[in-house]
PDB file of N, H, CA, C and O in Angstrom:
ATOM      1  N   UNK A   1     136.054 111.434  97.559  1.00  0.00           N
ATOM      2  CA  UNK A   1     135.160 111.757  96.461  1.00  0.00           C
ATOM      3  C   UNK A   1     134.111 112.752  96.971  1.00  0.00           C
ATOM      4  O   UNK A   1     133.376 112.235  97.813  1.00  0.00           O
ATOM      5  N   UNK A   2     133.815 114.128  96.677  1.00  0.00           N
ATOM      6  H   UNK A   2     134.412 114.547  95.993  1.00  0.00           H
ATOM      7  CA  UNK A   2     132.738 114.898  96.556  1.00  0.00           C
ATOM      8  C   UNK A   2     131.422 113.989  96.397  1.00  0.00           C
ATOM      9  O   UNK A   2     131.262 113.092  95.568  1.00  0.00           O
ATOM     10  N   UNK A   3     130.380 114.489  97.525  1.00  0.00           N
ATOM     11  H   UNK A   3     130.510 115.217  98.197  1.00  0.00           H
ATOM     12  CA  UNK A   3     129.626 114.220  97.641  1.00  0.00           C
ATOM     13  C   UNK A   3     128.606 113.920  96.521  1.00  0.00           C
ATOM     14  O   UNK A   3     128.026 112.840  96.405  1.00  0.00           O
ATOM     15  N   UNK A   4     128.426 115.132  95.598  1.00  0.00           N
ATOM     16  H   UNK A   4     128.897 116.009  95.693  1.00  0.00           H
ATOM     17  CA  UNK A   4     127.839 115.532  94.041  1.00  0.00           C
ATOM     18  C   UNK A   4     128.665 114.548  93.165  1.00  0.00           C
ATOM     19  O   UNK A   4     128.603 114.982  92.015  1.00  0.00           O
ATOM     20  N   UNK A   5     129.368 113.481  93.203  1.00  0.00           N
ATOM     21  H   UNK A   5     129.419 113.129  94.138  1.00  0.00           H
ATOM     22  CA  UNK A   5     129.445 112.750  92.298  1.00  0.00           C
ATOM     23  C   UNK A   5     129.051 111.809  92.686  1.00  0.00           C
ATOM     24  O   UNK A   5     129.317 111.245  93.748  1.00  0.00           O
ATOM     25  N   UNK A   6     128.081 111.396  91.539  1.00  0.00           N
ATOM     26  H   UNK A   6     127.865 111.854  90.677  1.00  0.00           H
ATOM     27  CA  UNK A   6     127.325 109.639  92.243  1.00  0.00           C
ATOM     28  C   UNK A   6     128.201 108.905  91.374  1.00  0.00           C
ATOM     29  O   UNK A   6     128.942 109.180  90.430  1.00  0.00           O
ATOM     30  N   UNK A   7     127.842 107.806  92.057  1.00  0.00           N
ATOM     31  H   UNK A   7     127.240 107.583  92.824  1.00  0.00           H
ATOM     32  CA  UNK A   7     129.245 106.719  91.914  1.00  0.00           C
ATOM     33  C   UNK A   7     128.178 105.940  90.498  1.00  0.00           C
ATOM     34  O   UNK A   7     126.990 106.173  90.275  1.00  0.00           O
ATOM     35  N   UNK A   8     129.195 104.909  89.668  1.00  0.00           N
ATOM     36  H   UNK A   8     130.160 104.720  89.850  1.00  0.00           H
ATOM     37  CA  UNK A   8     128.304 104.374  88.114  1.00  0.00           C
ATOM     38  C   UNK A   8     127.411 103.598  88.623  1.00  0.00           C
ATOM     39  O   UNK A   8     127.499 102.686  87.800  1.00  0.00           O
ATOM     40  N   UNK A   9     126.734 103.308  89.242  1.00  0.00           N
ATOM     41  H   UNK A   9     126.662 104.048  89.910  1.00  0.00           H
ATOM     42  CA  UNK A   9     125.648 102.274  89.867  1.00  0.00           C
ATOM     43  C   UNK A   9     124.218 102.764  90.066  1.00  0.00           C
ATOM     44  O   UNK A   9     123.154 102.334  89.620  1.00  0.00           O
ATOM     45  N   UNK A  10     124.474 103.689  90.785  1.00  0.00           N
ATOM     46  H   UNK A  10     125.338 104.039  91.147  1.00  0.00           H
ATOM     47  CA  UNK A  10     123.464 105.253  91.099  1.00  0.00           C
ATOM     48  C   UNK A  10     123.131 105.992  89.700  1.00  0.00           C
ATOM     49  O   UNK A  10     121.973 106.250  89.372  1.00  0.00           O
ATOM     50  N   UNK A  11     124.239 106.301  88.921  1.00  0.00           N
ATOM     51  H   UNK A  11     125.179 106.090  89.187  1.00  0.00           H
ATOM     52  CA  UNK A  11     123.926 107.144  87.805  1.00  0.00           C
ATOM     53  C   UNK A  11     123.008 105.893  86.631  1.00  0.00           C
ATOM     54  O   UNK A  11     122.099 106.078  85.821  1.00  0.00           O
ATOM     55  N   UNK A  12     123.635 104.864  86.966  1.00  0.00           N
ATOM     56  H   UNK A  12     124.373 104.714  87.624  1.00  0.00           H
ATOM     57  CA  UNK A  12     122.610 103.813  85.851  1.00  0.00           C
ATOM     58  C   UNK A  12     121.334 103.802  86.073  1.00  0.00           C
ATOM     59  O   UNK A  12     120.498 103.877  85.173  1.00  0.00           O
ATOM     60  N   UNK A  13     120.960 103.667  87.797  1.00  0.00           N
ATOM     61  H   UNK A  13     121.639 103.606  88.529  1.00  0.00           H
ATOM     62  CA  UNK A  13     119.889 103.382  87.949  1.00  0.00           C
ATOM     63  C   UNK A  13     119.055 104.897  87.195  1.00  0.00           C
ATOM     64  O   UNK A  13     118.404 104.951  86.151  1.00  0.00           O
ATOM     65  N   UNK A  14     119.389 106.025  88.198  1.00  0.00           N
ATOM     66  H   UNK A  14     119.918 105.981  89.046  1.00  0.00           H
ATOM     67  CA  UNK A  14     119.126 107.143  87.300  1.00  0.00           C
ATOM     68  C   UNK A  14     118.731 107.321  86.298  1.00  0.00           C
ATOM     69  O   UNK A  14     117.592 107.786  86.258  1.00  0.00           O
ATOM     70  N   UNK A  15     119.393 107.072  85.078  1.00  0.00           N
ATOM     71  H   UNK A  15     120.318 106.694  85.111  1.00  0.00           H
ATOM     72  CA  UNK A  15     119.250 106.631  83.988  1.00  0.00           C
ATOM     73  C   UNK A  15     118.231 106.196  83.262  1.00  0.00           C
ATOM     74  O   UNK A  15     117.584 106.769  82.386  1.00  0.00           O
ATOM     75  N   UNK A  16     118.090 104.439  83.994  1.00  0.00           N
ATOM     76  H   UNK A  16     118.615 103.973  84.706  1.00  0.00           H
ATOM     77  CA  UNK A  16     116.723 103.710  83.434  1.00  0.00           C
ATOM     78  C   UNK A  16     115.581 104.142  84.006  1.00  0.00           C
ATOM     79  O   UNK A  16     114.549 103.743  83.467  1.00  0.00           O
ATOM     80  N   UNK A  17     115.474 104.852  84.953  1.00  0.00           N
ATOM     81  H   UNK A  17     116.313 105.176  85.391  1.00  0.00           H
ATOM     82  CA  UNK A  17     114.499 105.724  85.627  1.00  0.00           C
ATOM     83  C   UNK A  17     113.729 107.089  84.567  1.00  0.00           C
ATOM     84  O   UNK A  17     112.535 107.275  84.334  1.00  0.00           O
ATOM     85  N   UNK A  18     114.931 107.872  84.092  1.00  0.00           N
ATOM     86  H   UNK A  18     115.901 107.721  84.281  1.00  0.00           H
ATOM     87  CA  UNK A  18     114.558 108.682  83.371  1.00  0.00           C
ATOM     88  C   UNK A  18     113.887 107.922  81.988  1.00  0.00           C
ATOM     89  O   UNK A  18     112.806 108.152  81.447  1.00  0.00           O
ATOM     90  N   UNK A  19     114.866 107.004  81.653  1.00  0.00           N
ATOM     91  H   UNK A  19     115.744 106.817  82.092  1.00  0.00           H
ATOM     92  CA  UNK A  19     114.231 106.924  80.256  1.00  0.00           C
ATOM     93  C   UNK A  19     112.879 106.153  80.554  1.00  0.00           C
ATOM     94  O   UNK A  19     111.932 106.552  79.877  1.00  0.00           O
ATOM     95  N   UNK A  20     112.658 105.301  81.288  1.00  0.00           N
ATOM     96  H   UNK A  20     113.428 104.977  81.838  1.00  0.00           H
ATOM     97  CA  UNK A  20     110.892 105.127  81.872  1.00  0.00           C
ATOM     98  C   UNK A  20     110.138 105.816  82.002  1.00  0.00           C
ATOM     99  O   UNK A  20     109.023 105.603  81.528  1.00  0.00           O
ATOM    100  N   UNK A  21     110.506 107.248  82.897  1.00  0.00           N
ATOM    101  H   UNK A  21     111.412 107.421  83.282  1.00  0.00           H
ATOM    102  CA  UNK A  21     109.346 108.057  83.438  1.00  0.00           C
ATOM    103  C   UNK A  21     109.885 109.452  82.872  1.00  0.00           C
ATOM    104  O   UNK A  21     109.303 110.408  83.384  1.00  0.00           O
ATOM    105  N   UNK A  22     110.726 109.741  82.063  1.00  0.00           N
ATOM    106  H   UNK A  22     111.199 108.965  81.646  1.00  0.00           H
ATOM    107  CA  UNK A  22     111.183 110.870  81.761  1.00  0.00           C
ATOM    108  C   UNK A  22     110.174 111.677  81.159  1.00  0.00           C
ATOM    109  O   UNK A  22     109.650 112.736  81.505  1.00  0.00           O
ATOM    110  N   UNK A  23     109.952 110.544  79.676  1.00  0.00           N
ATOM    111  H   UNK A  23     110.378 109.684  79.395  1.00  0.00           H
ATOM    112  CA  UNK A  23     108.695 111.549  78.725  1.00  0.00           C
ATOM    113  C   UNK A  23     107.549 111.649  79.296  1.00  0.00           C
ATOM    114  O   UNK A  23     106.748 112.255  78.586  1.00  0.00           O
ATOM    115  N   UNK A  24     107.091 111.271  80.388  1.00  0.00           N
ATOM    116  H   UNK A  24     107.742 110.778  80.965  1.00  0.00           H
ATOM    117  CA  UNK A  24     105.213 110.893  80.759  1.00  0.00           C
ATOM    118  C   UNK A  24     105.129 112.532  81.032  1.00  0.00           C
ATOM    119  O   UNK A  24     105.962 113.259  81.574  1.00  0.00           O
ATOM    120  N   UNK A  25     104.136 112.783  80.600  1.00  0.00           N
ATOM    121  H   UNK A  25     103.459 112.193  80.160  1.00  0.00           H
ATOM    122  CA  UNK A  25     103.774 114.437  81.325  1.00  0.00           C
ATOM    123  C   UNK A  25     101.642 113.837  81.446  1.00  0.00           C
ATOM    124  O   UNK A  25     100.756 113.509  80.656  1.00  0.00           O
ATOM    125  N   UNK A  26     101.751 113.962  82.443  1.00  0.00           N
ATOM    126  H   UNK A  26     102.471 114.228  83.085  1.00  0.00           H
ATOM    127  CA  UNK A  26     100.250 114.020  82.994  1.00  0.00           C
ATOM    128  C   UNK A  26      98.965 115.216  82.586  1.00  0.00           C
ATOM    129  O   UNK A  26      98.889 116.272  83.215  1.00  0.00           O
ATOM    130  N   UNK A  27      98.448 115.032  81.982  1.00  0.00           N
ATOM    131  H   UNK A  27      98.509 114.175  81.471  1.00  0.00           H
ATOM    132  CA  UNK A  27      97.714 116.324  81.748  1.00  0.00           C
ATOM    133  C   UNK A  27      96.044 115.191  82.839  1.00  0.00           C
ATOM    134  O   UNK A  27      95.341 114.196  82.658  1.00  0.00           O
ATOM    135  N   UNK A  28      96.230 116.170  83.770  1.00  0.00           N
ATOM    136  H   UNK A  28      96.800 116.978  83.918  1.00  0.00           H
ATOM    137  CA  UNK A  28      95.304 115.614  85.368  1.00  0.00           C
ATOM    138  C   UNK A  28      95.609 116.832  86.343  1.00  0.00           C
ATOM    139  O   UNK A  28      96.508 117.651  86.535  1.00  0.00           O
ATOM    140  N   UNK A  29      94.067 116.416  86.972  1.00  0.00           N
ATOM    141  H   UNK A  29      93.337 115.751  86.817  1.00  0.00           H
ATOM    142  CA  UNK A  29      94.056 117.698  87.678  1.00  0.00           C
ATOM    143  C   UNK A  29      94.023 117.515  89.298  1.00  0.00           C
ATOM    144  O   UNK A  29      93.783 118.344  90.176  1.00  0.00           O
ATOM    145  N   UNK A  30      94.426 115.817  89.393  1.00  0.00           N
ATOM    146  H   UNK A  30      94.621 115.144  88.680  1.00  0.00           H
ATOM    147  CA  UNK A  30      95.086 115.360  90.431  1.00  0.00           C
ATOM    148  C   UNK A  30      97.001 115.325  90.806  1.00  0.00           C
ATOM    149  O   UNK A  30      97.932 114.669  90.339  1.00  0.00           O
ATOM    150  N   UNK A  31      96.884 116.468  91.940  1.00  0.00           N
ATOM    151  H   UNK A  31      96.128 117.002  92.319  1.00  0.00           H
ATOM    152  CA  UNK A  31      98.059 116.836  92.056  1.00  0.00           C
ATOM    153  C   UNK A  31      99.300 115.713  92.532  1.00  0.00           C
ATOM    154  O   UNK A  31     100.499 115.817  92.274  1.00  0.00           O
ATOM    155  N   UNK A  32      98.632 114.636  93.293  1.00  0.00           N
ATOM    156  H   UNK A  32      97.658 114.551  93.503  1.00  0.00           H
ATOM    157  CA  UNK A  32      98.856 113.945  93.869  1.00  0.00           C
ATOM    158  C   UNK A  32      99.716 112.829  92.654  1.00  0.00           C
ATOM    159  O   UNK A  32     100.932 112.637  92.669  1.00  0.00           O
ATOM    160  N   UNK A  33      98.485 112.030  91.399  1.00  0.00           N
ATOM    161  H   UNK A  33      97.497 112.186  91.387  1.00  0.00           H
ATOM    162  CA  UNK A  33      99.021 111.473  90.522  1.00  0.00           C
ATOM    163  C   UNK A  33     100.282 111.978  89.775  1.00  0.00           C
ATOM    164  O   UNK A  33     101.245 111.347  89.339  1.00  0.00           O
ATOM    165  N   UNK A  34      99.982 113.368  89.753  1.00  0.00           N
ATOM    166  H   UNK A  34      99.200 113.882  90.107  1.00  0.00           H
ATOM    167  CA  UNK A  34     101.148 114.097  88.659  1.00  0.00           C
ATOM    168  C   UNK A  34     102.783 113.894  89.684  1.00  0.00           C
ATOM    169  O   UNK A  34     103.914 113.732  89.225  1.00  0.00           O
ATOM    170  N   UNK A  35     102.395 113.973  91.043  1.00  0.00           N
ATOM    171  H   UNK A  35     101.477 114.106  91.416  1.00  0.00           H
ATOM    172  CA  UNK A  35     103.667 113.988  91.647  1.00  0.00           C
ATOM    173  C   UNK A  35     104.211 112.624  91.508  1.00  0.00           C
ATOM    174  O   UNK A  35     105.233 112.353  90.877  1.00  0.00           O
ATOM    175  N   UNK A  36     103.279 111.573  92.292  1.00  0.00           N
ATOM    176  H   UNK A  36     102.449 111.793  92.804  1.00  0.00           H
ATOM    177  CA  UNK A  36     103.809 110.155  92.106  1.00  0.00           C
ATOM    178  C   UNK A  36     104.424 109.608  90.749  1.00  0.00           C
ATOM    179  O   UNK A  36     105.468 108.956  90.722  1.00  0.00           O
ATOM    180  N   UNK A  37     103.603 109.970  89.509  1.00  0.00           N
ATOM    181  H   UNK A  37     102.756 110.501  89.531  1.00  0.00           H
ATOM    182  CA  UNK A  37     104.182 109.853  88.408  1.00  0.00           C
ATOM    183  C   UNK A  37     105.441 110.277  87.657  1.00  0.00           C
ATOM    184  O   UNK A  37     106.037 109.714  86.739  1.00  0.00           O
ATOM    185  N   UNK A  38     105.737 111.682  88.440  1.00  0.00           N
ATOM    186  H   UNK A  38     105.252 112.139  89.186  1.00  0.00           H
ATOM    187  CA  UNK A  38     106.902 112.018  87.778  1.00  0.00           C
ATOM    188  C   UNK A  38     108.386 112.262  88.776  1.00  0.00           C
ATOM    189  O   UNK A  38     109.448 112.756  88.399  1.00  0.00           O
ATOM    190  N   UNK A  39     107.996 111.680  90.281  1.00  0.00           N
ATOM    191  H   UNK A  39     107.133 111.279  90.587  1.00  0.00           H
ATOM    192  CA  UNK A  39     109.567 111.391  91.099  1.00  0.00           C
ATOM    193  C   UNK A  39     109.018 109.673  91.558  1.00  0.00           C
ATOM    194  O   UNK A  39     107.963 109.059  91.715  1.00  0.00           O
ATOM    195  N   UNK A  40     110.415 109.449  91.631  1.00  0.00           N
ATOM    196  H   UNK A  40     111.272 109.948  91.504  1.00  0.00           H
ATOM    197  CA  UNK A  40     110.681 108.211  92.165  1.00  0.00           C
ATOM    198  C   UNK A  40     110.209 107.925  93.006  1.00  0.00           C
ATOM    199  O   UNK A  40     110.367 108.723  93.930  1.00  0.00           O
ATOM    200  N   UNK A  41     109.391 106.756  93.311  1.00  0.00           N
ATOM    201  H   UNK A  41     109.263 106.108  92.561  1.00  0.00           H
ATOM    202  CA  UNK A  41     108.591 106.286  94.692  1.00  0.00           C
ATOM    203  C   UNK A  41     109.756 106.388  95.948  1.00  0.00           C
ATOM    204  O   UNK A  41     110.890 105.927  95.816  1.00  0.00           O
ATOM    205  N   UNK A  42     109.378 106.925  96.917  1.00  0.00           N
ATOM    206  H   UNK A  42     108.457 107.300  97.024  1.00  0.00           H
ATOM    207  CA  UNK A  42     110.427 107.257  98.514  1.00  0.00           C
ATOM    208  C   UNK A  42     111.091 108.385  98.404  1.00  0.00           C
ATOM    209  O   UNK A  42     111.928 108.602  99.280  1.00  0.00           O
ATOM    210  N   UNK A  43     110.902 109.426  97.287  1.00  0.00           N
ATOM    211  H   UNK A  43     110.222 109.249  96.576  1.00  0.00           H
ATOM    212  CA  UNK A  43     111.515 110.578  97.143  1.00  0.00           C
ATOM    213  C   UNK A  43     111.188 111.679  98.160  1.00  0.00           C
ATOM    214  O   UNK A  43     111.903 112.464  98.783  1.00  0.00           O
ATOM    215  N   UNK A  44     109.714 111.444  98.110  1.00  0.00           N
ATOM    216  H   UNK A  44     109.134 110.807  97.604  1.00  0.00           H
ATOM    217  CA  UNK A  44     109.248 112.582  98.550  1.00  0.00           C
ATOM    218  C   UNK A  44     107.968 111.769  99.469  1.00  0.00           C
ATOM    219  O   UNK A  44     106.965 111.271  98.956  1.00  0.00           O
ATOM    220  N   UNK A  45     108.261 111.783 100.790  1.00  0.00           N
ATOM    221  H   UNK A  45     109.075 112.187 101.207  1.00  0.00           H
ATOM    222  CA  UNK A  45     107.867 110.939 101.709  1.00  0.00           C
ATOM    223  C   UNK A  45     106.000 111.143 101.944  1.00  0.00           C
ATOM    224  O   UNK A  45     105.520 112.182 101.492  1.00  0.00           O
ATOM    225  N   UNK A  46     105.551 110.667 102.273  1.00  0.00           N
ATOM    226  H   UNK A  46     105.941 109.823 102.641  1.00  0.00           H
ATOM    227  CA  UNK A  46     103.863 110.937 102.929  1.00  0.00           C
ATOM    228  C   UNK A  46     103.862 112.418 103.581  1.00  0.00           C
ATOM    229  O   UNK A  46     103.338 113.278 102.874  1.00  0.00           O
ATOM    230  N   UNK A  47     104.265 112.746 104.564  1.00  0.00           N
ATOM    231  H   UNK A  47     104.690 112.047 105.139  1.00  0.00           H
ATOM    232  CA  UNK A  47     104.378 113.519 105.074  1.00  0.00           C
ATOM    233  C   UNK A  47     104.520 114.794 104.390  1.00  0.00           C
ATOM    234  O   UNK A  47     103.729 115.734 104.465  1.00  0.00           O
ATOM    235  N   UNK A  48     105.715 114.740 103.643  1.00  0.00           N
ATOM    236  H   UNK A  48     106.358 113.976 103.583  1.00  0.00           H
ATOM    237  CA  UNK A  48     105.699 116.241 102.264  1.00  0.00           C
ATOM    238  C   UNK A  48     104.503 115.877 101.837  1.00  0.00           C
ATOM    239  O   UNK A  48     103.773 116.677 102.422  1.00  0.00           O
ATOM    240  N   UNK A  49     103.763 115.131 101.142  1.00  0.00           N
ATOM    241  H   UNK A  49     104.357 114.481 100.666  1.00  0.00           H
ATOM    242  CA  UNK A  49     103.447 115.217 100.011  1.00  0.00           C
ATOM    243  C   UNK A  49     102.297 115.510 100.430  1.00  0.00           C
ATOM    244  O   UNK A  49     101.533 115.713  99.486  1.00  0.00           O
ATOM    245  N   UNK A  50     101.566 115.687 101.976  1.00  0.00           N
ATOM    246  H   UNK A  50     102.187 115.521 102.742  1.00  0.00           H
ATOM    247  CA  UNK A  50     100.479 116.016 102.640  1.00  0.00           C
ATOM    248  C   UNK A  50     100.729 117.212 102.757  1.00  0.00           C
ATOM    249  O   UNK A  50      99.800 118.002 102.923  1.00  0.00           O
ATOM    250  N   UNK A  51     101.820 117.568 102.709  1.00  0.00           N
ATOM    251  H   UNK A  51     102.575 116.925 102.574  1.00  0.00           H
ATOM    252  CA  UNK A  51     102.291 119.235 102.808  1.00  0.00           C
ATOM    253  C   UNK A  51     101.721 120.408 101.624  1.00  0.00           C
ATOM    254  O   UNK A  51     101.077 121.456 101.600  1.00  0.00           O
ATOM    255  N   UNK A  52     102.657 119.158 100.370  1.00  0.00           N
ATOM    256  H   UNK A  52     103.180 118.307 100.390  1.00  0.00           H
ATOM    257  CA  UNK A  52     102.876 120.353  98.518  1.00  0.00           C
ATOM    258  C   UNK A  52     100.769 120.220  98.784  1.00  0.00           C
ATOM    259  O   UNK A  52     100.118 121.228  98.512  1.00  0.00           O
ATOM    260  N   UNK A  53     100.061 119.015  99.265  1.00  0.00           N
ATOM    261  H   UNK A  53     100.590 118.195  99.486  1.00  0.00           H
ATOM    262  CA  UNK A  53      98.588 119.085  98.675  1.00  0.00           C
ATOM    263  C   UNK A  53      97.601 120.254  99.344  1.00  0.00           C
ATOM    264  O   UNK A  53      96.554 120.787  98.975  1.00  0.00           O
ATOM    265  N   UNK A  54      98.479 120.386 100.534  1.00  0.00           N
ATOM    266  H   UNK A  54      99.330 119.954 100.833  1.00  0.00           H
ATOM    267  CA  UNK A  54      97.424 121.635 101.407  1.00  0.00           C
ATOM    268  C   UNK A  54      97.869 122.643 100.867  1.00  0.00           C
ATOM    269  O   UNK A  54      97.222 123.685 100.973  1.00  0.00           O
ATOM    270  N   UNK A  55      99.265 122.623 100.038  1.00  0.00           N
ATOM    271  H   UNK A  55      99.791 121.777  99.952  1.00  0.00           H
ATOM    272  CA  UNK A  55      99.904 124.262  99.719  1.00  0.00           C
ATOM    273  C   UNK A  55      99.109 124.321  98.245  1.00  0.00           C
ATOM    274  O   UNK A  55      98.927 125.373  97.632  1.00  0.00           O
ATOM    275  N   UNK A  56      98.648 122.944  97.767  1.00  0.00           N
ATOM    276  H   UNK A  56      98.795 122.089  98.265  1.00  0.00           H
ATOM    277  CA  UNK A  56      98.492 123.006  95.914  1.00  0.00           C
ATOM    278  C   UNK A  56      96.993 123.440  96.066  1.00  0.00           C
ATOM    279  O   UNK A  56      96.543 124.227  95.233  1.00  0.00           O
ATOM    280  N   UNK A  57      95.875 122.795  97.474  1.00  0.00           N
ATOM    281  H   UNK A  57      96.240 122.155  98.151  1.00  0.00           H
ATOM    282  CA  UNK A  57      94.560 123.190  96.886  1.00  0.00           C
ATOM    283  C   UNK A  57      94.692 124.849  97.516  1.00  0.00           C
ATOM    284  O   UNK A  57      93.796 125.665  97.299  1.00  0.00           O
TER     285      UNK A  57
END
């Protein structure tokens, strides 16, 4: 199986993920909240996200 196909377990979770956090759009001028809010917690580790904040201020 190609890597790019997630198997039905993965795509569900996916799924109930989007339809939870899909519609939220943040209007905040904390860069930090807007990220946590709109990827999945462990996506995007401490380390990036100390990265996107020195590149965002």
């Amino acid at each position: 199986m190609p890597s790019s196909v997630m198997d039905h377990e993965s795509l569900k979770i996916l799924a109930q993920w989007l339809k939870s956090h899909g519609g939220y759009r943040f209007k905040s001028d904390d860069p930090r909240r807007l990220l946590d809010g709109r990827y999945p917690q462990g996506l995007i580790s401490e380390a990036e996200l100390e990265a996107l904040m020195a590149v965002w201020h």
